[in-house]
C-alpha positions in Angstrom: 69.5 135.1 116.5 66.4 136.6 115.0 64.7 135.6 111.8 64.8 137.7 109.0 61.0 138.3 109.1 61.0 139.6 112.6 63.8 141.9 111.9 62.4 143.6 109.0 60.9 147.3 108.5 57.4 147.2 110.0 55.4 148.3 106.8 56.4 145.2 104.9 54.2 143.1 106.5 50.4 143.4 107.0 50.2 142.0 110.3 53.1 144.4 111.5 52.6 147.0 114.1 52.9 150.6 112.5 56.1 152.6 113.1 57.1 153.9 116.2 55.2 156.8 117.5 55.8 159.2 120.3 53.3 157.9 122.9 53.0 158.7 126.8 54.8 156.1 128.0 57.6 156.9 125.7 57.5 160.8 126.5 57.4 159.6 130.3 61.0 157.9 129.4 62.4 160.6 127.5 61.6 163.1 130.3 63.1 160.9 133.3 66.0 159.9 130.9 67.0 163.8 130.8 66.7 164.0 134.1 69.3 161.5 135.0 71.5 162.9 131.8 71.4 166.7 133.5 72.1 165.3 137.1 75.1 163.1 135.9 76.4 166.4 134.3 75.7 168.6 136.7 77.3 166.4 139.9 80.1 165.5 137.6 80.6 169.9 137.3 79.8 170.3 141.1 82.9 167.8 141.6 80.4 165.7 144.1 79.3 161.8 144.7 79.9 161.4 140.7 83.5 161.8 141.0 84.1 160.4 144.3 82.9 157.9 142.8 85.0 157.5 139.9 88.1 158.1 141.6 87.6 155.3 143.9 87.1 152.6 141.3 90.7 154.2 139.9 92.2 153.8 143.0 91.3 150.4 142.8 92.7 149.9 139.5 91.0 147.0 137.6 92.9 146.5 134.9 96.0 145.4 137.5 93.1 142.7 139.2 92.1 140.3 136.2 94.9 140.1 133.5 93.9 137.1 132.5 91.0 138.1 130.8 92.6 141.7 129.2 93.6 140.1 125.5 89.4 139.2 125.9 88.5 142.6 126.6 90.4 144.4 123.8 88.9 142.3 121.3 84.9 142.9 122.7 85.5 146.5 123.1 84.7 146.0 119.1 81.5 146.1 119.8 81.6 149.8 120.6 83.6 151.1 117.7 81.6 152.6 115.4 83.0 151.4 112.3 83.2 148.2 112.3 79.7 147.9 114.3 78.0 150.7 111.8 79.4 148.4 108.6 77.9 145.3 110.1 74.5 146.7 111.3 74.4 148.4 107.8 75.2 145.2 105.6 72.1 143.4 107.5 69.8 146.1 106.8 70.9 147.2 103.3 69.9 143.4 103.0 66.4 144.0 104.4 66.4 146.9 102.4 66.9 144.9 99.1 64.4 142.2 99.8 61.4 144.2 101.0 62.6 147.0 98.7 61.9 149.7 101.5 64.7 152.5 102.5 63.3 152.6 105.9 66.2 150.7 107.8 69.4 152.4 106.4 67.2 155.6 106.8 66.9 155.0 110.5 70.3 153.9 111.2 71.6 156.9 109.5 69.4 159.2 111.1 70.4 157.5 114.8 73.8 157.9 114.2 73.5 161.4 112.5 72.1 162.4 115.8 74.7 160.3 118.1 77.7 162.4 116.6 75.9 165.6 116.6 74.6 165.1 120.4 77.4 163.0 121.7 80.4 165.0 120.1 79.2 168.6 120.9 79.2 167.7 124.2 82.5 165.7 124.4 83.9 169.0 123.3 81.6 171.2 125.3 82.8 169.9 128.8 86.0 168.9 127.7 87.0 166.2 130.7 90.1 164.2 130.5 90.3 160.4 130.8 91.6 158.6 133.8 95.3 157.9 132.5 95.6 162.2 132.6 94.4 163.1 135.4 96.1 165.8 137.0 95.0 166.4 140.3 93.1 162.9 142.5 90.1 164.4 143.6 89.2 166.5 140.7 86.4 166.2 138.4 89.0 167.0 135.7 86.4 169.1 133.7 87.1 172.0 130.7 90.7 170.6 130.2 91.0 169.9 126.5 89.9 166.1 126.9 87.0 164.2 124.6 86.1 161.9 126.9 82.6 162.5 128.4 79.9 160.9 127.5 81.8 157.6 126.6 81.5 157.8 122.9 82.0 153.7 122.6 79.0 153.2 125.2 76.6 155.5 123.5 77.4 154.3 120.1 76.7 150.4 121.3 73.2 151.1 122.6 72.3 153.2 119.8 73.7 150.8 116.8 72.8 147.6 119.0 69.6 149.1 119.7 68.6 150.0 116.3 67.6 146.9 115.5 65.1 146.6 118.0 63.8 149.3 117.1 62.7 147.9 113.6 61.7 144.9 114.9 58.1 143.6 113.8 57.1 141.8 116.8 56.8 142.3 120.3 58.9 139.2 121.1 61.7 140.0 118.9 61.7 143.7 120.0 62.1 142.3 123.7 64.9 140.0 122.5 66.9 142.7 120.4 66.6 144.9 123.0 67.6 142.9 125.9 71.0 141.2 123.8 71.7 145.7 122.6 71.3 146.4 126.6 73.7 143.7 127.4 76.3 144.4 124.7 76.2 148.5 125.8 76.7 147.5 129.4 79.4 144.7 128.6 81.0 147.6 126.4 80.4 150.3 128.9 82.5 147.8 132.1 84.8 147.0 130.0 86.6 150.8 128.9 85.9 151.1 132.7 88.0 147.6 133.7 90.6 149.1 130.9 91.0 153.0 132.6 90.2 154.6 129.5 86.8 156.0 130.7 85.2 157.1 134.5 82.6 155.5 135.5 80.1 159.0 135.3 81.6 158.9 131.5 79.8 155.1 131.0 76.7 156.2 133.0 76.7 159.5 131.0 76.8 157.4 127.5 74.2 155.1 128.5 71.9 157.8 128.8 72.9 160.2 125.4 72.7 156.4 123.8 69.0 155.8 124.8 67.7 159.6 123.9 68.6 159.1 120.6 66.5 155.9 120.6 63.8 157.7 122.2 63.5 160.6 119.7 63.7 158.6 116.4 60.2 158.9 116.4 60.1 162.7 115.8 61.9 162.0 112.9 59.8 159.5 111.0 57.8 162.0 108.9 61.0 163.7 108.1 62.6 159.7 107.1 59.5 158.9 104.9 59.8 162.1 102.8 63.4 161.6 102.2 62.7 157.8 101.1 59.8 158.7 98.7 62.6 161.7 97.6 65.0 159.2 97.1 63.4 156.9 95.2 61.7 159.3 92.5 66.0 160.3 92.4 66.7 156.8 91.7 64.4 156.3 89.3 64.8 159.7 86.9 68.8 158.6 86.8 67.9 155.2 85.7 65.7 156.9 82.7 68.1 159.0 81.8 70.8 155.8 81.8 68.5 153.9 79.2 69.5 154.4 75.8 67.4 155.9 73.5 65.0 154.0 71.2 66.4 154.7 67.7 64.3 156.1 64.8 63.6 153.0 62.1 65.3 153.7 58.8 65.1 151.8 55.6 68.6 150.8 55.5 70.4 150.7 58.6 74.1 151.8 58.2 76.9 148.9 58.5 79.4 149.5 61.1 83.2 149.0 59.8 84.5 146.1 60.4 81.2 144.0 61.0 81.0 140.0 59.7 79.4 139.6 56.2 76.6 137.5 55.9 75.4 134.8 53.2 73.1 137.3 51.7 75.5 140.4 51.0 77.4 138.0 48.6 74.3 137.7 46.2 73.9 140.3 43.6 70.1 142.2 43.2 68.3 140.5 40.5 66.2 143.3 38.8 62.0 142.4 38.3 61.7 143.2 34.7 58.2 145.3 33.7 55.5 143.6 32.8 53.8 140.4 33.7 55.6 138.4 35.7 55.3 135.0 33.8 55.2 134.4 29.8 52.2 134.7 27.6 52.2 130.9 27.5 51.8 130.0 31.2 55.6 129.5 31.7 57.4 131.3 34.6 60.1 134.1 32.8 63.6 132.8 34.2 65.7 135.8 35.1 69.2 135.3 34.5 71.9 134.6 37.1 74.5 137.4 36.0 73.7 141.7 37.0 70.8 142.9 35.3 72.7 145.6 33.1 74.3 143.1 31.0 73.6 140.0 29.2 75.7 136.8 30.5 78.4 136.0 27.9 81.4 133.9 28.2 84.4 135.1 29.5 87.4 135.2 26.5 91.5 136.3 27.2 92.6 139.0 25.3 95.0 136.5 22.6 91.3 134.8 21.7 89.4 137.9 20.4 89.3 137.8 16.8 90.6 140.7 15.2 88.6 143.1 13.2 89.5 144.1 9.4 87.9 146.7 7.3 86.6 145.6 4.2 87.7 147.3 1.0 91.3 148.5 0.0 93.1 151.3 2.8 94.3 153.2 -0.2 92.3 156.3 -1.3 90.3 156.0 -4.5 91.9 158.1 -7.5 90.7 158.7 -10.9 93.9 158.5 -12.8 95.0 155.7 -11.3 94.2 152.2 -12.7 94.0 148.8 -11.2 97.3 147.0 -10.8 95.5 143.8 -11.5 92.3 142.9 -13.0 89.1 141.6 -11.0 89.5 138.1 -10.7 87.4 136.0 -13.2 86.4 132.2 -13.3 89.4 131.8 -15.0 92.0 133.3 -13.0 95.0 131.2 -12.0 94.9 129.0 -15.1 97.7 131.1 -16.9 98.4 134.4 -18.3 95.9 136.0 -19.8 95.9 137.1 -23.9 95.3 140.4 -25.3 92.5 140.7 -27.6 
């Protein structure tokens, strides 16, 4: 297989040719290729050598000649589907894509098969011919019946998938590679619904032909490809800005979500700077107490400790009439009685 250099968009890399542009030779191409496209139709219409043709390859019945290699054929007739071969074609060059950051390659290979369904499936239901299996009549060219079968969609669709990537190939020896391996995977494809009975022969011939016209007119649409890249990309990057979160305005004090851990530092309590000169007339630092600045440190004491308080001087009211019921205490009191005078 190719490198991953020779396959990649051609404005990645400053030795690369530019991109694809409609030249002579290529406009010489596209005019005999819709030559052949409007005489396949138009024989396959006028019921002449086209179909005499088909029908004898029918008679002949291929599928009945080499069993052996049918369970082969079922599983390389993959190669046409256009699932399976769009998702692998598309991983490789969304990879490209990534690496040389470029939208180029899944732009082309959505463009090609924009066109392929557009081209290929307005005329599948234009002219309407049925497949071999329903014929109806030997002979006829089996034409506006309700059937979806011409151009072969699974022909087309391998030369324009297979073919994509040598169309973004860098160099002329990997474009001649790519595009000799897509040829021979769109005629292996093409033979084999033939060997099967699903498709005439005019229908393979027929999808060949709608398959390399979309090839050939890719580069009409390059201007159109780069504007929608350059589109895309200023898209990209106004979501991601708006996705970014919003720098929040600084604030003095931050609010603490609920539930958040507690630090070391939320358990000490503010010490308050008391006014004045921070040290002591003397030279000596001022120590600032360990306990909250409204309230000097004391010990602790229980309730039962606290000393109770009295009030000094007799509760009873003073009265003038009312006399002493025992005299002041002297130096002599609690010797004996004491003696009248």
């Amino acid at each position: 297989m190719h490198t991953h250099d020779e396959l990649a968009p051609a404005d990645e890399h400053p030795t690369s040719p530019v991109r694809p542009r409609m030249t002579r030779t290529r406009l010489g191409i596209f005019a005999a290729t819709c030559v052949v496209y409007a005489a396949i139709v138009v024989g396959v219409v006028t019921t002449s050598w086209p179909v005499r043709f088909d029908w004898q390859v029918m008679l002949f019945r291929p599928y009945k000649q080499w069993p052996e290699i049918h369970t082969f054929l079922d599983y390389f007739i993959v190669l046409g589907q256009r699932g399976p071969t769009a998702v692998a074609v598309a991983a490789w060059l969304g990879w490209c894509t990534y690496k040389h950051k470029t939208l180029r390659p899944l732009l082309v290979l959505g463009t090609s098969l924009l066109l392929l369904n557009v081209t290929v499936g307005a005329a599948k239901l234009g002219m309407g011919r049925l497949g071999p299996h329903y014929a109806t009549a030997v002979g006829s060219n089996e034409m506006f019946a309700g059937g979806d079968i011409f151009p072969s969609g699974h022909t087309a669709n391998a030369v324009v998938t297979w073919g994509v990537l040598a169309y973004l190939a860098t160099t002329p020896r990997a474009r001649r590679i790519a595009s000799v391996a897509a040829a021979m995977l769109a005629l292996g494809v093409g033979m084999t619904t033939v060997y099967l009975g699903t498709h005439w022969m005019s229908d393979v011939t027929l999808g060949w032909t709608a398959g390399l016209l979309v090839l050939l007119v890719l580069p009409w649409f390059e201007p159109l490809m780069a504007r929608a890249e350059v589109w895309l990309l200023a898209l990209g990057r106004r979501l991601a800005e708006r996705r970014a979160p919003a720098a929040a305005p600084a604030a003095p004090h931050a609010p603490v979500p609920l539930g958040a851990p507690r630090g070391p530092a939320d358990d000490e309590l503010p010490v308050r700077e008391p006014v004045g000169a921070g040290s002591r007339p003397g030279g000596a630092a001022l120590r600032v107490p360990d306990g909250r600045p409204h309230l000097p440190p004391r010990p602790h004491t229980a309730r039962s400790e606290r000393t109770p308080v009295t009030p000094t001087g007799s509760r009873r009211p003073p009265h003038a009439d009312r006399a002493p019921r025992t005299s002041p205490l002297g130096p002599n009191a609690g010797r004996g009685r004491p003696t009248g005078n």
